[in-house]
C-alpha positions as CSV (number, residue, x, y, z in Angstrom):
1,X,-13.0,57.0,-8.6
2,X,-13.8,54.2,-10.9
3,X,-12.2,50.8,-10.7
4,X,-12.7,47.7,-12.2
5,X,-12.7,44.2,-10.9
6,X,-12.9,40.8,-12.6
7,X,-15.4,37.7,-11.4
8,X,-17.1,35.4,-13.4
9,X,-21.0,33.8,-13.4
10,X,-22.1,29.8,-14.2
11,X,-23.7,29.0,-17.3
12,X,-23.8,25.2,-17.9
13,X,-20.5,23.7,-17.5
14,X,-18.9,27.1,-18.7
15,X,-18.0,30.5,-17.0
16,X,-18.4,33.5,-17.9
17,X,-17.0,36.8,-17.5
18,X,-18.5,39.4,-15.8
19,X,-16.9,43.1,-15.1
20,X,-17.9,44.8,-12.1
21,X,-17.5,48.3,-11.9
22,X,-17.4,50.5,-9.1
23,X,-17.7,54.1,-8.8
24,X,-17.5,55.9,-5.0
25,X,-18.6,59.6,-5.3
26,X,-19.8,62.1,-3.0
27,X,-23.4,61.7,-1.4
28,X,-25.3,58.9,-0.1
29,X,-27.0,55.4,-0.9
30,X,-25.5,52.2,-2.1
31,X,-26.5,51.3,-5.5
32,X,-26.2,47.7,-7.1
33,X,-27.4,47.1,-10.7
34,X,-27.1,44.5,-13.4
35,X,-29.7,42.3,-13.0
36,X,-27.9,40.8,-9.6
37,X,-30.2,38.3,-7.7
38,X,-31.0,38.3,-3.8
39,X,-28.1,36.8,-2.9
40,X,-25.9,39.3,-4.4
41,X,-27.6,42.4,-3.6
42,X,-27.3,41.3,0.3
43,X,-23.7,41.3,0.1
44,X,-23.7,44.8,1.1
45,X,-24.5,43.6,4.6
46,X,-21.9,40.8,4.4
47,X,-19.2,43.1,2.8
48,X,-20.1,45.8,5.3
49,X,-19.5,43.7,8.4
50,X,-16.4,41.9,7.2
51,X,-14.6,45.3,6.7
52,X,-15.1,46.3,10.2
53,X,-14.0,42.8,11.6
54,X,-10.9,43.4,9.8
55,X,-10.6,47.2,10.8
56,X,-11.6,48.6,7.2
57,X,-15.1,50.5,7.0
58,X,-17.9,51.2,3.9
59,X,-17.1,54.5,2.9
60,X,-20.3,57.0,3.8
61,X,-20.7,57.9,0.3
62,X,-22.2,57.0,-2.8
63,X,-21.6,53.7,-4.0
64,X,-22.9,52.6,-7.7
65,X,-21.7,49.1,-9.1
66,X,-22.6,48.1,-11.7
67,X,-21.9,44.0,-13.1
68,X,-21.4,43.7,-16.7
69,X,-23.2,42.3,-19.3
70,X,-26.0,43.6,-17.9
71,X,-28.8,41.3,-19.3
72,X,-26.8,38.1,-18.1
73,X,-28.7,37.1,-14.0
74,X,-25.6,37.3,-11.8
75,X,-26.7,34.7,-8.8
76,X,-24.7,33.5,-5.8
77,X,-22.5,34.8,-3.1
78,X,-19.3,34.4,-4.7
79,X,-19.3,37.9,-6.1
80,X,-18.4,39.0,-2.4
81,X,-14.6,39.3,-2.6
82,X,-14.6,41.0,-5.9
83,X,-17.6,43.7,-4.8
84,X,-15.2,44.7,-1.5
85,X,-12.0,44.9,-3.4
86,X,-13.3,47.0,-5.9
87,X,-15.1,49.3,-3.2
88,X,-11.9,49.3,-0.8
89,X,-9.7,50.4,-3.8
90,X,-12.6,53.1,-5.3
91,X,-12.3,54.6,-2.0
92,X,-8.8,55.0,-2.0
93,X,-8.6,53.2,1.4
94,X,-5.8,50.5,-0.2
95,X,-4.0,50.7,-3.1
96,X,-3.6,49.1,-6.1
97,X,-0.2,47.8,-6.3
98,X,-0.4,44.4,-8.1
99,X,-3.0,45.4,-11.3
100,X,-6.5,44.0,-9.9
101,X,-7.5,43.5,-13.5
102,X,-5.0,40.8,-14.0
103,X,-6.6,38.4,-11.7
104,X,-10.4,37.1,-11.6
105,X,-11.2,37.2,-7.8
106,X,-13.9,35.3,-6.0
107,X,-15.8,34.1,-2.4
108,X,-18.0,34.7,0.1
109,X,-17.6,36.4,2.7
110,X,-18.4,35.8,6.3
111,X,-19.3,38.5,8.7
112,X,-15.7,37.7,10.9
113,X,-13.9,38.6,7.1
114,X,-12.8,34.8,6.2
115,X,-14.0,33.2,3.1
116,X,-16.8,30.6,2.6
117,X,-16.2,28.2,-0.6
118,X,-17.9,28.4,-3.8
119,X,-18.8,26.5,-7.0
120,X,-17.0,26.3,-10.2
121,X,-13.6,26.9,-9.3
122,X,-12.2,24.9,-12.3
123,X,-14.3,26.4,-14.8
124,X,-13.6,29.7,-13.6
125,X,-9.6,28.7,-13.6
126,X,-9.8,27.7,-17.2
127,X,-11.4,30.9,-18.4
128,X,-8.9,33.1,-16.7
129,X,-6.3,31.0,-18.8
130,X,-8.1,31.2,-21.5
131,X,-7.9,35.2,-21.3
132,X,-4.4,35.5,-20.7
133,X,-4.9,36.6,-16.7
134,X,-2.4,36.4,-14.5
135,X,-4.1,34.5,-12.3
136,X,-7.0,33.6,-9.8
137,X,-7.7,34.5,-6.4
138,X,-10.5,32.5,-4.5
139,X,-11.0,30.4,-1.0
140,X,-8.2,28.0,0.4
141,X,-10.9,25.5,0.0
142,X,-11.0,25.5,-3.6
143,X,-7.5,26.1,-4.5
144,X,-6.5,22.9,-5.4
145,X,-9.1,22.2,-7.8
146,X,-8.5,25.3,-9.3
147,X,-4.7,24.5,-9.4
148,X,-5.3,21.4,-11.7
149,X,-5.1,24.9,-14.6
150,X,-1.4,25.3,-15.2
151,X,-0.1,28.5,-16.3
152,X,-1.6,30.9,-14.0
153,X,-1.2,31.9,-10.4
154,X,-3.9,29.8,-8.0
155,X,-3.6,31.8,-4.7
156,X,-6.2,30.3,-2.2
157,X,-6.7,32.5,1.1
158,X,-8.3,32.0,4.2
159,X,-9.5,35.9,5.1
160,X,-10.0,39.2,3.1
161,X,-7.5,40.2,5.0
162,X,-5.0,38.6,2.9
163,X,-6.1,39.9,0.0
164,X,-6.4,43.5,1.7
165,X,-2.4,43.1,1.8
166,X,-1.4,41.3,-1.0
167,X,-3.0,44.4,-3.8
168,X,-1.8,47.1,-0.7
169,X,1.5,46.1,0.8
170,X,2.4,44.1,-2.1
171,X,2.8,40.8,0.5
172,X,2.6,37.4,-1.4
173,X,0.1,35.2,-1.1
174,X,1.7,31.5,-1.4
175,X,0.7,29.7,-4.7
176,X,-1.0,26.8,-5.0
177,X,0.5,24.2,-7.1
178,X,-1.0,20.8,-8.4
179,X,0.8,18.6,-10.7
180,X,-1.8,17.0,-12.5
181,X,-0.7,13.8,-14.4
182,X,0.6,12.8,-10.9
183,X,-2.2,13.7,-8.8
184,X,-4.3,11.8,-11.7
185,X,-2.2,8.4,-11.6
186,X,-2.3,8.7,-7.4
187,X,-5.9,7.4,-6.9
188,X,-6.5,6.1,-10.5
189,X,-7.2,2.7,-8.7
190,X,-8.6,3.1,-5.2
191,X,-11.8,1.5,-5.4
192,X,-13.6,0.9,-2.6
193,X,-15.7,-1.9,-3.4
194,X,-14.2,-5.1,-5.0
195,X,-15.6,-8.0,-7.0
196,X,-13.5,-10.5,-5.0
197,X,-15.6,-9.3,-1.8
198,X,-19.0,-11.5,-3.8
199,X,-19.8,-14.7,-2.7
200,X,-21.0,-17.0,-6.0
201,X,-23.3,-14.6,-8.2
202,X,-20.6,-15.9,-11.0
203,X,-23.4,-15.5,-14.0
204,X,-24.1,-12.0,-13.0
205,X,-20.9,-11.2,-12.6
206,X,-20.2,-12.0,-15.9
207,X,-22.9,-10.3,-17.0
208,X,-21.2,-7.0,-15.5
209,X,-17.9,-7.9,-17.4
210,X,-19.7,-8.2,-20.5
211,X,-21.5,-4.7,-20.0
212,X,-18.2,-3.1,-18.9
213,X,-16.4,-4.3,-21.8
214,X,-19.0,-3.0,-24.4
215,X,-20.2,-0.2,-22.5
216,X,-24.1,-1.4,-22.3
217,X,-27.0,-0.6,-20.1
218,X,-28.1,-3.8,-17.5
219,X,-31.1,-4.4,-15.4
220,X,-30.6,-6.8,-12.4
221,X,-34.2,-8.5,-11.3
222,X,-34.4,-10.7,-8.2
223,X,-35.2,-10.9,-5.1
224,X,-34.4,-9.2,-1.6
225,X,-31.3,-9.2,-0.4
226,X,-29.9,-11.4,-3.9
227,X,-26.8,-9.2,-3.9
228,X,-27.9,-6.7,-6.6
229,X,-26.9,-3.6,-4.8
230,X,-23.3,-4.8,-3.8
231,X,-23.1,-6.4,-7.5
232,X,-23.6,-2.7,-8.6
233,X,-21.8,-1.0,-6.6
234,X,-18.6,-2.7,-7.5
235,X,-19.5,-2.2,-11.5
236,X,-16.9,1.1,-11.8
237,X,-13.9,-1.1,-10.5
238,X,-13.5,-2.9,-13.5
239,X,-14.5,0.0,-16.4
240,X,-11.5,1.3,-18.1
241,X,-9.3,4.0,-15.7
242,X,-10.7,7.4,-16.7
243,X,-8.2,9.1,-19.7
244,X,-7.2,12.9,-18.1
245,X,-9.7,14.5,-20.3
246,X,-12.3,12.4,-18.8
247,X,-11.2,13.2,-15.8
248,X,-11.1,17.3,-16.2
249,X,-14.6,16.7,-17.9
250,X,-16.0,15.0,-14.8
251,X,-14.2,17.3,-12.5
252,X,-15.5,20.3,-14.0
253,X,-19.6,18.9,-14.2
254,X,-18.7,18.2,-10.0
255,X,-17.4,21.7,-9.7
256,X,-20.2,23.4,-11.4
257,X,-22.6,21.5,-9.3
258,X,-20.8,22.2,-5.9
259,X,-20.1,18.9,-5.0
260,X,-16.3,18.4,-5.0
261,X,-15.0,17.9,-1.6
262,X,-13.0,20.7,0.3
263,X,-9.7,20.2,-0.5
264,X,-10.3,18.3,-3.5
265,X,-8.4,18.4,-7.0
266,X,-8.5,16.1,-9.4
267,X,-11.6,13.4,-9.8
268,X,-9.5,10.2,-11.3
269,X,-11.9,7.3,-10.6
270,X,-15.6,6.9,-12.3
271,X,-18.4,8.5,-10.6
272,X,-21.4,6.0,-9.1
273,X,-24.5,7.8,-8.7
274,X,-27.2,5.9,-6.9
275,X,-30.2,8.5,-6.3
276,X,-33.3,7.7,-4.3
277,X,-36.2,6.7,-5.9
278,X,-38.0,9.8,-4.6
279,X,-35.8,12.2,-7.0
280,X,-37.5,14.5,-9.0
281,X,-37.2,14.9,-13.0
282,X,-35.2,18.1,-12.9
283,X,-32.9,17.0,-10.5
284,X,-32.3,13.5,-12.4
285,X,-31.7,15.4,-15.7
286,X,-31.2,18.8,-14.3
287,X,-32.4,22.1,-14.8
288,X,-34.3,24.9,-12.5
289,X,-33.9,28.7,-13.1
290,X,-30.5,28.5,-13.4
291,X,-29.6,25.4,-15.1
292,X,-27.6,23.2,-12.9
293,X,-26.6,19.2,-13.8
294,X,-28.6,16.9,-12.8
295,X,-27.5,13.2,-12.0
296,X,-27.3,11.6,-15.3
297,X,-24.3,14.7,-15.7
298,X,-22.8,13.9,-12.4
299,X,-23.0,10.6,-13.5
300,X,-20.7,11.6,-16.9
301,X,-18.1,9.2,-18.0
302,X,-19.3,6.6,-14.7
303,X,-22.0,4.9,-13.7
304,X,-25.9,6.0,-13.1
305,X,-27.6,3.3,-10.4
306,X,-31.6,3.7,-9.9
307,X,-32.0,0.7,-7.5
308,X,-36.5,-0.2,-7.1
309,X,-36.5,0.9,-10.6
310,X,-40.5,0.7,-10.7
311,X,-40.6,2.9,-7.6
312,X,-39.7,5.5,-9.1
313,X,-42.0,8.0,-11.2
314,X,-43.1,7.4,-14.6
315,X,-42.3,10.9,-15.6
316,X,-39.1,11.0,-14.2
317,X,-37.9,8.0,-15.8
318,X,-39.4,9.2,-19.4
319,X,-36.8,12.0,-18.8
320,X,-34.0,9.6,-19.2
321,X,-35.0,8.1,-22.6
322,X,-33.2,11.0,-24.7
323,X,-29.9,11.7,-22.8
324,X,-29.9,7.5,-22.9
325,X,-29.5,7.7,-26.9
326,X,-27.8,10.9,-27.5
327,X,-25.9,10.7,-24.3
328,X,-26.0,14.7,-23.5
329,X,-29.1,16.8,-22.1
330,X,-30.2,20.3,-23.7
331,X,-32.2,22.3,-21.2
332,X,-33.6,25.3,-23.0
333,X,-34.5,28.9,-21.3
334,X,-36.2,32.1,-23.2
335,X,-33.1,33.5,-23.4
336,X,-30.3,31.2,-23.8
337,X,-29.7,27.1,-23.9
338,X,-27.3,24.9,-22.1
339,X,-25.8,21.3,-22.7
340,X,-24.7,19.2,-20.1
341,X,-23.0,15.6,-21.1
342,X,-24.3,12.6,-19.8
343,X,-22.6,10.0,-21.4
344,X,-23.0,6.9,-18.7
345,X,-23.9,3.2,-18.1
346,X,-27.1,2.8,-17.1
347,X,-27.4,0.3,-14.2
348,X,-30.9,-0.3,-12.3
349,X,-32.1,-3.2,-10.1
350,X,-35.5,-4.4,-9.4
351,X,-37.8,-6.7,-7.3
352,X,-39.4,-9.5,-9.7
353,X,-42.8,-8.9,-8.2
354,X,-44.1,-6.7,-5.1
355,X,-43.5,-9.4,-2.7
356,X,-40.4,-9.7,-4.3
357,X,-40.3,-13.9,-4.3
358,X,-41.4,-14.5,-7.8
359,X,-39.0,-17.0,-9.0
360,X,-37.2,-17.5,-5.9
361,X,-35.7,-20.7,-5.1
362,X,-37.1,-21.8,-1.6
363,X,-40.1,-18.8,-0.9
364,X,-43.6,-18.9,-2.3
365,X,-44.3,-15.8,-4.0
366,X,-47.4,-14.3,-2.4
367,X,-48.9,-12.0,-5.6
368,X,-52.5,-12.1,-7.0
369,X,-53.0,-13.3,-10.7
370,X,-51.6,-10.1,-12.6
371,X,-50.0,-8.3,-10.0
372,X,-46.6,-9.6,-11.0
373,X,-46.9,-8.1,-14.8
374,X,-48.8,-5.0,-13.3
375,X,-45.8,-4.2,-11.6
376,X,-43.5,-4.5,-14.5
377,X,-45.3,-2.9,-16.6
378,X,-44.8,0.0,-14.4
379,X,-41.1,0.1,-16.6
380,X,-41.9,2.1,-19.8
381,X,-41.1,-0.6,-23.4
382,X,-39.4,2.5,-24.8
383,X,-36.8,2.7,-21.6
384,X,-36.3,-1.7,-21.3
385,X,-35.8,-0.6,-25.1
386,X,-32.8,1.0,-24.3
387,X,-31.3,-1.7,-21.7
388,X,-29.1,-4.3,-23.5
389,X,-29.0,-6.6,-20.6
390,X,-30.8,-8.2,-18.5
391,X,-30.3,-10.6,-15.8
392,X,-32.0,-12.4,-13.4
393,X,-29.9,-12.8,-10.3
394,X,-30.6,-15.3,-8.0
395,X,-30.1,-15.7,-3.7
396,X,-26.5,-16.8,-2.8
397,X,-27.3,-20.2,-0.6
398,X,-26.0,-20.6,2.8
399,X,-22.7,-23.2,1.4
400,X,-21.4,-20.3,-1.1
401,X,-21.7,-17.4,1.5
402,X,-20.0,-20.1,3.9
403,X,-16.6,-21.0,1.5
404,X,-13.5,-19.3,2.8
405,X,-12.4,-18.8,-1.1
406,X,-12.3,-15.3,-2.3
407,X,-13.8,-14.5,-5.6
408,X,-11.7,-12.9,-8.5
409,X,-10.3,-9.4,-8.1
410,X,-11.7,-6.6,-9.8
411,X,-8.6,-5.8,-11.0
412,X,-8.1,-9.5,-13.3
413,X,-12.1,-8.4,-14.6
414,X,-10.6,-5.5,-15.7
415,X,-7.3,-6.3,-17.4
416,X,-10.2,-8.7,-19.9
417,X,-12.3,-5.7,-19.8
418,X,-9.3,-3.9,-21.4
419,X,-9.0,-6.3,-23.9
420,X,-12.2,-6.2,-25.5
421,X,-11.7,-2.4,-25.4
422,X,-9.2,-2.6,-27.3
423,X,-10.7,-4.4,-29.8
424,X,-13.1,-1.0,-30.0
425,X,-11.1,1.4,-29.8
426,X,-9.9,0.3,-33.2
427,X,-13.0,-0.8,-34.7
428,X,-14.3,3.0,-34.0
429,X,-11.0,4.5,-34.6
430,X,-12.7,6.8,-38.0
431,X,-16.2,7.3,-35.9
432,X,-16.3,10.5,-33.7
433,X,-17.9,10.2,-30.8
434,X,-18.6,6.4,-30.4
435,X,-16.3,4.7,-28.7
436,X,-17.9,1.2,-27.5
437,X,-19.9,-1.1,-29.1
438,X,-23.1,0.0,-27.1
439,X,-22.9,3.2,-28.9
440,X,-23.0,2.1,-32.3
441,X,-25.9,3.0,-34.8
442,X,-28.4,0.7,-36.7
443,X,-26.3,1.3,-39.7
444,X,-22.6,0.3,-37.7
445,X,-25.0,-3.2,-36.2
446,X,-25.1,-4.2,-39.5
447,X,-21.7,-3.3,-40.8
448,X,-20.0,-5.0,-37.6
449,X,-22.8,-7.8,-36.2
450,X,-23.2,-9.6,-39.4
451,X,-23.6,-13.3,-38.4
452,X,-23.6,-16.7,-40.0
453,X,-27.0,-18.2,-41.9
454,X,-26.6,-20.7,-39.0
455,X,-26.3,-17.3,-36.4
456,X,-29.6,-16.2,-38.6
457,X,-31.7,-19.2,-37.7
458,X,-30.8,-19.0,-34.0
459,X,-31.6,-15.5,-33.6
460,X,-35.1,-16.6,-35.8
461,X,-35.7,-19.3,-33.4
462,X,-34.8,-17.7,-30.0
463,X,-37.4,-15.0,-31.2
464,X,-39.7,-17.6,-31.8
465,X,-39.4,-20.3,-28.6
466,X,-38.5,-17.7,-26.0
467,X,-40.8,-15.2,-27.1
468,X,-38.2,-12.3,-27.8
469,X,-39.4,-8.6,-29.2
470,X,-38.3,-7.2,-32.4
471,X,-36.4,-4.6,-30.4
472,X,-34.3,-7.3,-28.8
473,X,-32.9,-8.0,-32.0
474,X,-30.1,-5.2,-32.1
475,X,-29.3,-5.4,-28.7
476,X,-28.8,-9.1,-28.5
477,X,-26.5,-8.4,-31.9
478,X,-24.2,-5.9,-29.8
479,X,-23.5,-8.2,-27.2
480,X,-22.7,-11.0,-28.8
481,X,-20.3,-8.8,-30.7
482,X,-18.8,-7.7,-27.2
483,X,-19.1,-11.3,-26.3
484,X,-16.7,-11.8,-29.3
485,X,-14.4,-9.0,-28.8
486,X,-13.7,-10.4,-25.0
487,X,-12.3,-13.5,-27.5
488,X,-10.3,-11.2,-29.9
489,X,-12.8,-12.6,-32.5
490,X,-13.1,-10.9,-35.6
491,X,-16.8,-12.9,-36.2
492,X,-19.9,-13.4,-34.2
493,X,-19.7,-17.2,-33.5
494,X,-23.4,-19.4,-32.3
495,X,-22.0,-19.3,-28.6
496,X,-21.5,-15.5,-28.7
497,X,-24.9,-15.1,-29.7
498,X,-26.5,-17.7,-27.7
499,X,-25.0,-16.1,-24.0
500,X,-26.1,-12.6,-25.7
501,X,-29.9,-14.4,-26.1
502,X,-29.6,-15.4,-22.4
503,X,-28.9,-12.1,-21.1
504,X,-32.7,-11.5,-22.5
505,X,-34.3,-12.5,-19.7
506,X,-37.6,-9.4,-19.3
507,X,-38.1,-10.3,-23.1
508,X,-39.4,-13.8,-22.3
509,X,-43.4,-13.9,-22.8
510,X,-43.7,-16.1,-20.0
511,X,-41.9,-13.8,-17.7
512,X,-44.3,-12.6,-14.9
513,X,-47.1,-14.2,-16.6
């Protein structure tokens, strides 16, 4: 008997159909083609066991599956469920009373028959709306991130048991329902960091404003234990909330990736990714055999944190420089390509020098002649290139950490941050795909930033005296046009362009010197 069941394989952020069919016949020998990898082909063992746990058997004949489109690799266990199904209903030993073609099933299976959860859930829930199923059936686990789909059945079980019955007996399996917009507006503002939580650090924090407002990459330099950690950390509290698109967008890249929680639905607050400076280059940009995403894609629509930026390796911070600009990553295989987004804010911290005292207030720094430039230069000019901001940030003394007065909310940052966003949204209203002034082009700097002949001999002079780089030039003209926006100014005035000069700091030929 021949029956077909419905599953579906990973490729980039999307899902993608795959048929398995199963044929049990008389004689011997299990047969599984389709270009399945090891962890599929040892499902037999897995399926086998389960079975008997839940007082089914393999049937002793033989047993060919086959898992269409057979040039696409089939990887992962999650293709358990759907392999048994087919082979308890091939072998007549349930029936098919519900139409197993009208859902897409998935999970892995455990030798005692319950179900292990897998990855891509949400994807996979899309695409079964998308084809007009029915619905889905998968682990408990995952249910309610599938469940953020409307308009299909999400039924999450524990055992194959369940699923034994529901497609024999005809017993329901309870559905799993999520209302979205609600579940989104829920935890749309639990942070856990705040800025009111800071002690002084009132420059940088308005340097954090500034680059939340416009969207632009910072770099915090100073010394140990200056606060540039916590300073970052508490960066997605005052972005804009995410819109629900964002939020199914970021939910998805975490679902592909197998990192959403158990139990989890929705993702409704801005990702912070901090990864170690040991991280390799395919698992900051992603990649491998199988493309999967790498940080700057679990970082999507939040914020990416590389804290001892010069720590980490030259080549994997080359990596970064293209997904910076065009803000999505392409990883190409012989056979097919894949696009992940990676549309964040770049955020990294340093030490000024390898002591880590240069500048510091009250402690000598220790450094040979050289050894503090040595040590920046270990930061690529084509990546500080692509950093709008940067600040120095300096120790908090003993009478600011000692005040009982709490600093601002992050929630009054953001209500300003909201304001100069506003002041975007409908400057870029006619532009696809930019939506903040970091994102703007050469061609939109000079259409938006023009300044005053007294702004022009500023800028000439600050390039001059301070020792600025050509490249500094746009950048400092985007921020001083967030700088304005924050003001609900429709022109770049001198003191919108003189803070966005200060926030030059690494620029300075003196620096480290």
């Amino acid at each position: 008997m021949l029956v077909r069941t419905y599953s579906c394989t990973l490729m980039g952020v999307a899902a993608i159909p795959i048929t398995i069919e199963v044929s049990v016949e008389t004689g011997i020998k299990f047969f599984l083609v389709g270009l399945p990898d090891s962890a599929v082909k040892e499902s037999q063992q897995r399926i086998e066991l389960a079975l008997k746990s839940c007082g089914y058997h393999m049937p002793g004949k033989k047993i060919v599956i086959n898992m269409a489109p057979a040039d696409i690799r089939k990887e992962g266990s999650a293709f358990d469920l759907t392999l048994a199904i087919g082979i308890m209903i091939a072998s007549e030993q349930i029936k098919d009373t519900r139409g197993v073609g009208n859902y897409y099933l998935m999970g892995e299976l455990s030798l005692d028959g319950s179900l292990q959860p897998v990855r891509g859930a949400l994807p996979v829930a899309i695409d079964a709306r998308k084809r007009g199923l029915k619905g889905i059936i998968l682990p408990a686990q995952n249910a309610r991130e599938a469940a953020i789909v409307s308009d299909i059945d999400v039924l999450g079980v524990e055992n194959i048991s369940e699923v034994i019955r529901f497609f024999n007996e005809g017993i329901d399996i309870p559905k799993t329902v999520v209302n979205t917009r609600v579940e989104f507006q829920r935890s749309l503002n639990e942070y856990e960091f705040d800025f009111a939580e800071v002690k002084g650090q009132e420059n940088i924090k308005r340097a954090l404003e500034i680059a939340a407002g416009g969207g632009h990459n910072v770099i915090l330099i100073g010394a140990p234990g200056s606060g540039k950690t916590m300073l970052a950390k508490r960066l997605p509290s005052i972005l804009p909330p995410l819109t629900l698109n964002e939020a199914l967008e970021t939910t998805k890249i975490h679902s592909v990736a197998g990192k959403m929680s158990r139990y989890a639905s929705l993702i409704s607050v801005r990702p912070f990714r901090a990864p170690h400076h040991t991280i390799s280059d395919v698992a900051l940009v992603g990649g491998g055999s199988n493309p999967q995403p790498g940080e700057i894609s679990l970082a999507h629509n939040g914020v990416l944190f590389l804290d001892e930026l010069p720590e980490f390796k030259r080549s994997v911070l080359e990596v970064m420089r293209q997904p910076l600009e065009d803000r999505f990553v392409t990883i190409s295989r012989s056979k097919y390509t894949v696009e992940f987004p990676a549309s964040f804010m770049f955020v990294a911290a340093m030490n000024p020098c390898p002591c880590g005292n240069y500048n510091h207030p009250t402690k000598a720094c220790t450094c040979g002649e050289g050894e503090v430039q040595r040590y920046l230069n270990k930061v690529s000019g084509p990546l500080m290139d692509r950093i709008d901001i940067h600040v120095e940030v300096v120790p908090v003394n003993h009478a600011e950490l000692n005040t009982p007065v709490e600093g601002e909310h992050s929630a009054n940052i953001r209500k300003r941050v909201l304001i100069a966003r506003e002041q975007q949204k409908e400057r870029f209203a006619q532009t696809p795909n930019v939506f903040c002034n970091a994102q703007m082009s050469s061609k939109m700097v000079r259409q938006y930033c023009q300044i005053s002949p007294e702004g022009q001999d500023l800028l000439k002079q600050a390039m001059e005296k301070l020792g600025l780089s050509a490249r500094a030039y746009d950048r400092i003209l985007k921020v001083a046009r967030t700088i304005a926006d924050f003001e609900q100014s429709q022109n770049i005035e001198i003191e919108h362009l003189s803070e966005a000069i200060h926030f030059r700091s690494l620029d300075r030929d003196n620096w480290g010197r």
